[in-house]
N, C-alpha and C positions, 0 to 999 in steps of 0.2 A: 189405603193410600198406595201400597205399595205394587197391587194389582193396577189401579190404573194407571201407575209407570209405567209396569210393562205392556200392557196393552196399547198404550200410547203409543209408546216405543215400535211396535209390532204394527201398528198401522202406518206409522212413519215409513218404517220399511217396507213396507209394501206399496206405500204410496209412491215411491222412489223406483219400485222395480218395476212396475207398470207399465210406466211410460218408457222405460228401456226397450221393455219388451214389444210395446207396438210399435215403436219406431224401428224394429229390429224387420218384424214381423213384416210392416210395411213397408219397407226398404226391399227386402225380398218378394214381396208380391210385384214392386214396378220393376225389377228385374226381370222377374217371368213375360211382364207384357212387353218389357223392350224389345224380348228375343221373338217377336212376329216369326212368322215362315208363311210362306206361298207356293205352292208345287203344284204344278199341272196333274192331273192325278185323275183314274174314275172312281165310281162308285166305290169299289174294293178297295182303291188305296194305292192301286197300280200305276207307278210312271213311265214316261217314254213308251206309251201304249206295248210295254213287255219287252221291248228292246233293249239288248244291252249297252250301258252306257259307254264300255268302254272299247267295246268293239269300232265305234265310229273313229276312236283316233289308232285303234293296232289294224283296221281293217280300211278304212275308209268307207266303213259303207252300213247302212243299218243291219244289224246281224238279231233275227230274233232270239229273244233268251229264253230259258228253259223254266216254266214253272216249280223246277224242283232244286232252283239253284234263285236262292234272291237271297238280297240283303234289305236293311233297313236304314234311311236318310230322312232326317228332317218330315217323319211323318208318312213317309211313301214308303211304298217298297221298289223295289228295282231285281230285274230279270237278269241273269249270265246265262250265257251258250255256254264258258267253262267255269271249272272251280278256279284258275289261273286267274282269269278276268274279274270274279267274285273278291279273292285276294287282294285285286290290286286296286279296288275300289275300296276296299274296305281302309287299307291304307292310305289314302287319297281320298275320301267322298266327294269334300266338294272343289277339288280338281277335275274329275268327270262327271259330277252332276251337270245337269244343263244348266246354263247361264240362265238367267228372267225365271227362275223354276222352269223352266221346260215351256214357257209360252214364249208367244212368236217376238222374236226381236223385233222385228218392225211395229207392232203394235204398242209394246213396251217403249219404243219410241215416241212412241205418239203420246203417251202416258194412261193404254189403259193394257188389256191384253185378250189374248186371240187365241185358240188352240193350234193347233202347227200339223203338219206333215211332216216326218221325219224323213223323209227325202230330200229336200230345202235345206240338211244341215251341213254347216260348215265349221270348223275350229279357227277359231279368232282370237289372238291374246289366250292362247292356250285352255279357252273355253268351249265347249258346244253348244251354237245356238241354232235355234232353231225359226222356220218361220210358217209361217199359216198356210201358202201354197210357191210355185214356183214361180209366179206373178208379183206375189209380194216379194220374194227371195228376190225378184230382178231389180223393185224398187228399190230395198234397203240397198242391193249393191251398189245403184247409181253413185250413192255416198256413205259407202258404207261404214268408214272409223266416223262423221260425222252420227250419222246413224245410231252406231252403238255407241258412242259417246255420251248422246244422247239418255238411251234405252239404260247405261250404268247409272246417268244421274235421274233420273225417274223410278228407279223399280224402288229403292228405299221408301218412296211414296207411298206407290204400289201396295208395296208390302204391309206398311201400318193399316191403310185403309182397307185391302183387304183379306189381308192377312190373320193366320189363327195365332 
């Protein structure tokens, strides 16, 4: 009698810890998928085609970066010309990461996306965006806070859909 008390007992508890635990379990698994990411990026994993990110707003102008100077963001990696520039992204990433992940704001307007030319970019609301050639750069400008107002409220879209 006294063994199938506690074995009762001992099933009890366990039947109670269970469902803590996958509700626990599963709670942190739709965390993980919340946190989507989408980065313009190639094969290797590289963004801004090796460009430094933060060279466009201390330079104005696309400064290629040095394969022996990257950091890591959101999946990507990212190139510096200095270890200065490397630092101050690393304190900031996505202060100078590119706005849309790094795809063309105009297209992200439109609600899908486009790969870019980094020539095209501009700092807007203290972001870099980018856009697919200098034809579209001219479009988005026609309107351009409509534009990227726009392109802000679609990439959340964007992102679950196709996003990792």
């Amino acid at each position: 009698m006294l063994f199938r008390i506690v074995t009762l007992a001992a099933v009890a508890t366990l039947t109670t810890t269970v469902p803590v635990f996958s509700q626990s379990a599963s709670a942190s698994m739709s965390d993980n998928l919340a946190m989507k990411v989408l980065v313009n990026k190639d094969r290797s994993g590289l963004a801004l085609q090796g460009y430094d990110p933060v060279a466009f707003f201390t330079q104005n102008r696309p400064v290629a970066g040095s394969p022996d100077i990257t950091a890591s963001h959101q999946g990507a990696t990212y190139r510096f010309s200095s270890i200065d520039n490397k630092k101050v992204f690393e304190q900031e990433p996505d202060k100078y990461a590119p706005a849309f992940g790094g795809y063309c704001a105009y297209a992200v307007s439109e609600g899908t996306t486009a790969p870019v030319d980094v020539t095209t970019f501009q700092i807007l609301h203290g972001r870099l965006v980018l856009n697919k050639n200098h034809d579209i750069l001219e479009l988005f400008n026609q309107d351009r806070e409509t534009r990227y107002q726009k392109a802000v409220t679609n990439w959340p879209g964007i992102v679950e859909k196709k996003g990792m």
